[in-house]
Backbone bond lengths (Angstrom), bond angles and torsions (degrees), N, CA, C in turn:
res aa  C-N    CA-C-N  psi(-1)  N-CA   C-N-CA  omega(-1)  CA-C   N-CA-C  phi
1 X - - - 1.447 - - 1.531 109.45 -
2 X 1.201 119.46 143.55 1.851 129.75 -166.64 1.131 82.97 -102.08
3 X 1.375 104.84 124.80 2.056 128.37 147.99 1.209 101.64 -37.10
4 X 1.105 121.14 168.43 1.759 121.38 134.99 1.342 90.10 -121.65
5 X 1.774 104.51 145.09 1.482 112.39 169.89 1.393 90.36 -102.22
6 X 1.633 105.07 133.45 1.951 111.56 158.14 1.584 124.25 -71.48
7 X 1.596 94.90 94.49 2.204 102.46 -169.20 1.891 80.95 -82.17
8 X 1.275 146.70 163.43 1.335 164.07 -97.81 1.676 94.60 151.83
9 X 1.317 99.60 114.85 1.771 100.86 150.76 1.635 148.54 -28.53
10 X 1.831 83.20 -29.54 1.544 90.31 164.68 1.297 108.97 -92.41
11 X 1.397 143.21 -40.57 1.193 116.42 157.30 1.252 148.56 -29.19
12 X 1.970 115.33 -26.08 1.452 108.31 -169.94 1.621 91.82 -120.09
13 X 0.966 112.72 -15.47 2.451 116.02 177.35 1.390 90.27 -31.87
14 X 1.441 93.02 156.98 1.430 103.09 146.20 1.518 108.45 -117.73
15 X 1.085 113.96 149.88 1.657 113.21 -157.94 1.769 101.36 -106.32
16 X 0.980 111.83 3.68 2.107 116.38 175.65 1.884 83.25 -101.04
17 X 1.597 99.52 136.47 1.644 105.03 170.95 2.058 88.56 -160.82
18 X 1.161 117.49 158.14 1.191 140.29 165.84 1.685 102.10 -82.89
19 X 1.412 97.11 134.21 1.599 99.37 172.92 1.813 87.22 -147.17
20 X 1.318 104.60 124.35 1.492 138.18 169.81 1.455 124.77 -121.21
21 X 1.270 96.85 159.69 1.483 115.79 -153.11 1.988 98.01 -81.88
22 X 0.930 127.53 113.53 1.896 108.25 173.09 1.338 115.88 -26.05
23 X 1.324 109.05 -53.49 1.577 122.07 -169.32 1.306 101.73 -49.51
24 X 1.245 131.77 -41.98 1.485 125.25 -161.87 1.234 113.99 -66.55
25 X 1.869 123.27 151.09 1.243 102.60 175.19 1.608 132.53 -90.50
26 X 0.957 138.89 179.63 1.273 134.44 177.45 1.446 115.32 -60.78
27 X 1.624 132.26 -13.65 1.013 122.28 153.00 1.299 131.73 -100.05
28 X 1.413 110.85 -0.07 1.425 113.14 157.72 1.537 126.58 -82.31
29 X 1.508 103.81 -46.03 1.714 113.47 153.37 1.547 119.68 -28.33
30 X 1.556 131.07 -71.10 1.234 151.13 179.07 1.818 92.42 -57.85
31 X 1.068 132.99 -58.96 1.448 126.10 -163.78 1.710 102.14 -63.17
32 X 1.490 119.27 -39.44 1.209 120.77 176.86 1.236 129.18 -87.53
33 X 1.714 121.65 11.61 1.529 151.55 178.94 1.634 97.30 -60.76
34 X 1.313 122.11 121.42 1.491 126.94 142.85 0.982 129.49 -111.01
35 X 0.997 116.33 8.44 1.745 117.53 -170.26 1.506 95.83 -138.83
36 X 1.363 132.99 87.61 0.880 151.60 154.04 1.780 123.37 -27.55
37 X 1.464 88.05 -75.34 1.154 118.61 170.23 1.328 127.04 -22.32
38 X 1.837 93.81 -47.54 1.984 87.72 -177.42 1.746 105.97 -88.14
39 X 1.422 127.54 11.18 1.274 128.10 171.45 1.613 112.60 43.44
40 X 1.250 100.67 31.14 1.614 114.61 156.70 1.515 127.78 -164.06
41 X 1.285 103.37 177.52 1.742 97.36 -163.96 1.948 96.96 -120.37
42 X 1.145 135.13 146.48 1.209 140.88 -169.98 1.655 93.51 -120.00
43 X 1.122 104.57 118.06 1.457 122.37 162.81 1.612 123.20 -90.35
44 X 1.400 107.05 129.60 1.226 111.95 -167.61 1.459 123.00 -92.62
45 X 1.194 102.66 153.41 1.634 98.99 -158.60 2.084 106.57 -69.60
46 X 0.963 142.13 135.93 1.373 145.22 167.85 1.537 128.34 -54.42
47 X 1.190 93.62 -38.22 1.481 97.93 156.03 1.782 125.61 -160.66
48 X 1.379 134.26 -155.64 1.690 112.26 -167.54 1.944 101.98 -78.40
49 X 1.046 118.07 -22.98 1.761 127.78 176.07 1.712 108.57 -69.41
50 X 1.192 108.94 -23.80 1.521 98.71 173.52 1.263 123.75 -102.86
51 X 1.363 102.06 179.76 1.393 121.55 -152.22 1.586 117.60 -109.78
52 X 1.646 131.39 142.43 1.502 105.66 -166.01 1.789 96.40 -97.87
53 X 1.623 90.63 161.58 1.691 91.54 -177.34 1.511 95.24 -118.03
54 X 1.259 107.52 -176.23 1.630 123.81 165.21 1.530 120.93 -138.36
55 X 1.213 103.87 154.67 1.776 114.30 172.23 1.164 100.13 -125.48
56 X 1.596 116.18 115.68 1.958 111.92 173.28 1.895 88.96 -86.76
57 X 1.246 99.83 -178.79 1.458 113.77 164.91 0.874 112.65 -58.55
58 X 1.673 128.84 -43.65 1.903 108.03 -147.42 2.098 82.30 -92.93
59 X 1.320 114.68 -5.82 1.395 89.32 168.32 1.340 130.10 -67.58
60 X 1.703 115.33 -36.34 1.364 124.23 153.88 1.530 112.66 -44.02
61 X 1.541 117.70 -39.68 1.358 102.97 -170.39 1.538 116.64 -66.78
62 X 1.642 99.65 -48.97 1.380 109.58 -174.14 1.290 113.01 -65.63
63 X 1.451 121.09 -31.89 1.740 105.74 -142.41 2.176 79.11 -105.99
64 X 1.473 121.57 -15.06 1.510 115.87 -165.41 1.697 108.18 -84.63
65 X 1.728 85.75 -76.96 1.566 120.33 175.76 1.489 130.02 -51.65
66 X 1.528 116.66 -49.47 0.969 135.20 167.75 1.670 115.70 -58.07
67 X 1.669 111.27 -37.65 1.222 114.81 172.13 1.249 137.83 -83.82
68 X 2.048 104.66 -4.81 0.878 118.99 -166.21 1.614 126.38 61.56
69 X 1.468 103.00 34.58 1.561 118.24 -162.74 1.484 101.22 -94.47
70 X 1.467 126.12 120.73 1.663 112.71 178.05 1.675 107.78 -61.93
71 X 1.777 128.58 146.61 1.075 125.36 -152.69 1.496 91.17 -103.44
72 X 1.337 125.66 -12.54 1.306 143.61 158.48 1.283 115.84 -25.41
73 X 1.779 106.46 -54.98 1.284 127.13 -140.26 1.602 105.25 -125.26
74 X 1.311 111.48 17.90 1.631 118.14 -171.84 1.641 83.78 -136.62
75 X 1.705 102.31 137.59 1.317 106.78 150.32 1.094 141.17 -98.12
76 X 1.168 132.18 179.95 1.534 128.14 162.49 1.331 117.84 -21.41
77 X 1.288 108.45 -71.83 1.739 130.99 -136.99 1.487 91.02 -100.03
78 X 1.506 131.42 0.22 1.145 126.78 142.82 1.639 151.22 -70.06
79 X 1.406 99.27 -18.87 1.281 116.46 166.39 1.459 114.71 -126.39
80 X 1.269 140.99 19.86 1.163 162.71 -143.22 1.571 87.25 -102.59
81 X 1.888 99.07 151.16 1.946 103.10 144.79 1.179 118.33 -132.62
82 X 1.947 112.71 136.37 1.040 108.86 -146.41 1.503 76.96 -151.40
83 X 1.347 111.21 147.30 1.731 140.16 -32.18 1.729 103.60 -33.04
84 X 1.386 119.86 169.30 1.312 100.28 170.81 1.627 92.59 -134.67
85 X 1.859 105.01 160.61 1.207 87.04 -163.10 1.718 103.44 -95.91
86 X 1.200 117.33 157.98 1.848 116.45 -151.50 2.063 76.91 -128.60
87 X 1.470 75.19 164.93 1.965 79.16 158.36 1.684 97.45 -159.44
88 X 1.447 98.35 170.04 1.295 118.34 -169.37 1.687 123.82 -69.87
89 X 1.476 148.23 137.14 0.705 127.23 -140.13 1.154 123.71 -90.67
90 X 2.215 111.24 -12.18 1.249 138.54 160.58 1.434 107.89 -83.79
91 X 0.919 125.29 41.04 1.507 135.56 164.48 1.703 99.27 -82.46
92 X 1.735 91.12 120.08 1.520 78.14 160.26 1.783 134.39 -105.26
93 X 1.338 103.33 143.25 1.402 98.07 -153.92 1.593 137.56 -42.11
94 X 1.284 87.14 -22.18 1.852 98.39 175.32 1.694 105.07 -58.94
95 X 1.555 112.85 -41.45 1.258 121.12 -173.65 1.505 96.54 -60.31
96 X 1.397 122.83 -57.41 1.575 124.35 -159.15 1.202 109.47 -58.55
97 X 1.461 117.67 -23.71 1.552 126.16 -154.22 1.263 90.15 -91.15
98 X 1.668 136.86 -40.19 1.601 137.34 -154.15 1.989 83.88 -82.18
99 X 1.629 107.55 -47.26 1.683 102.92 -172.55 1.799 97.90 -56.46
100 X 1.179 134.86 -28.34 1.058 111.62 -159.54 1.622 121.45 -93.78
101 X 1.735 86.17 -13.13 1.829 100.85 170.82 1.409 103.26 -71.87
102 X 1.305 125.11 -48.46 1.410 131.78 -153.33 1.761 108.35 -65.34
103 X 1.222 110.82 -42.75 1.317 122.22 162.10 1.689 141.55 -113.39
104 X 1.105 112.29 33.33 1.282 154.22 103.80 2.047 77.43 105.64
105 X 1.043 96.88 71.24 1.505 113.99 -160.01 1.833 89.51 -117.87
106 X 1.738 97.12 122.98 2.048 99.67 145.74 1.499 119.20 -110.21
107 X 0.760 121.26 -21.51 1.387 107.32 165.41 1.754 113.93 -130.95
108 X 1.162 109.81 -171.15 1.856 118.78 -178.59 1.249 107.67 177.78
109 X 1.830 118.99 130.40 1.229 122.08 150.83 1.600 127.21 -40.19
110 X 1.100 97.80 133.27 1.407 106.59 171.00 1.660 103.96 -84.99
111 X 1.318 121.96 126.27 1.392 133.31 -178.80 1.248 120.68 -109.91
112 X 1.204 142.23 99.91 1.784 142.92 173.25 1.534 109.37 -116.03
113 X 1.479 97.59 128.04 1.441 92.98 -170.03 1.161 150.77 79.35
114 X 1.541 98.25 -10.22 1.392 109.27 -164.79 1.677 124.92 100.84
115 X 1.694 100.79 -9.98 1.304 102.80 -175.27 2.109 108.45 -124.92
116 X 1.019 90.95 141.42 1.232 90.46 -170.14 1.928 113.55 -70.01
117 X 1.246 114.51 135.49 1.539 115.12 -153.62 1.533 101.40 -114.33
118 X 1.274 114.02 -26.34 1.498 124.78 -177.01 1.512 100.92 160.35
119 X 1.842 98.19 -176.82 1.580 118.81 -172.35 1.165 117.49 -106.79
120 X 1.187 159.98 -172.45 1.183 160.10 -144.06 1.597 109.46 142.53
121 X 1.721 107.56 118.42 1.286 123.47 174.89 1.595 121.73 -123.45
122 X 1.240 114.53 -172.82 1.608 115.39 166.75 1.504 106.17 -66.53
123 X 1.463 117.52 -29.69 1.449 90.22 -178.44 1.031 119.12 -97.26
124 X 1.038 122.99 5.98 2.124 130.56 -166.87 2.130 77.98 -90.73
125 X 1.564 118.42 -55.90 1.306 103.97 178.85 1.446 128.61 -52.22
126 X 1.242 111.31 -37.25 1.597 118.19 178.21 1.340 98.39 -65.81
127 X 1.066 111.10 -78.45 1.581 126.23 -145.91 1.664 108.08 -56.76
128 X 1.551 109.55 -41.99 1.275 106.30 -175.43 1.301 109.64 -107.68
129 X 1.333 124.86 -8.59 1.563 126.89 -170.40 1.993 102.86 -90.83
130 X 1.617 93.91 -47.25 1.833 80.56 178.62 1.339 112.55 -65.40
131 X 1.490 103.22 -25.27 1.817 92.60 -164.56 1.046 103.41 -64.39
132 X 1.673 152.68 -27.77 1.314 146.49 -171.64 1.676 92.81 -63.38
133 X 0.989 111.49 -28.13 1.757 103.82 -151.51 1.831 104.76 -103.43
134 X 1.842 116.53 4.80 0.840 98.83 -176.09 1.877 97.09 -115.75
């Protein structure tokens, strides 16, 4: 009979994420990108009543490039999704993975507290969550 080991969201996040202003534009956002890696940008809430959003890449792709939209001339909080959905950081991953089919989600902030802690995708679960287990 197979164990299951419980891998947790904070185990597989990556805890470096970009957090930008809405206002900014899509080529100032991308010019000020360090974290590549999580292939999205986390928008920060405006004040303690709001809510954080996100921009993955293929939203730049679809909603900028694809439209032939200058990235100059588009902001953040224009192609953004907002509320965005976050999950908890003792989430265990099987759970995150079923939330992320169900709403047709690749990545999500990890949220504690109210404050955003890092990102977490299908591949931070695959890649780093089976390998513990193989």
């Amino acid at each position: 009979m197979t164990r299951n080991i419980l891998i947790r969201v904070r185990d597989v996040m990556k805890t470096n994420y970009d957090l930008v202003d809405g206002l900014v534009t899509v080529s100032e956002a991308l010019e000020k990108m360090q974290h590549v890696d999580t292939k999205s940008l986390i928008v920060d809430k405006r004040h303690d009543d709001d809510e954080y959003g996100i921009v993955l890449m293929s939203d730049i792709a679809r909603e900028v490039i694809a439209r032939n939209r200058s990235p100059e001339r588009v902001n953040i909080y224009e192609i953004m999704s907002k509320p965005v959905v976050s999950v908890d950081p003792r989430m265990d991953i099987r759970y995150c993975a079923r939330l992320f089919d169900k709403f047709g989600l690749s990545r999500a902030p990890v949220v504690e507290d109210g404050k955003i802690i890092g990102v977490v995708s299908y591949t931070d679960m695959v890649l780093k969550g089976l390998a513990t287990q193989i």
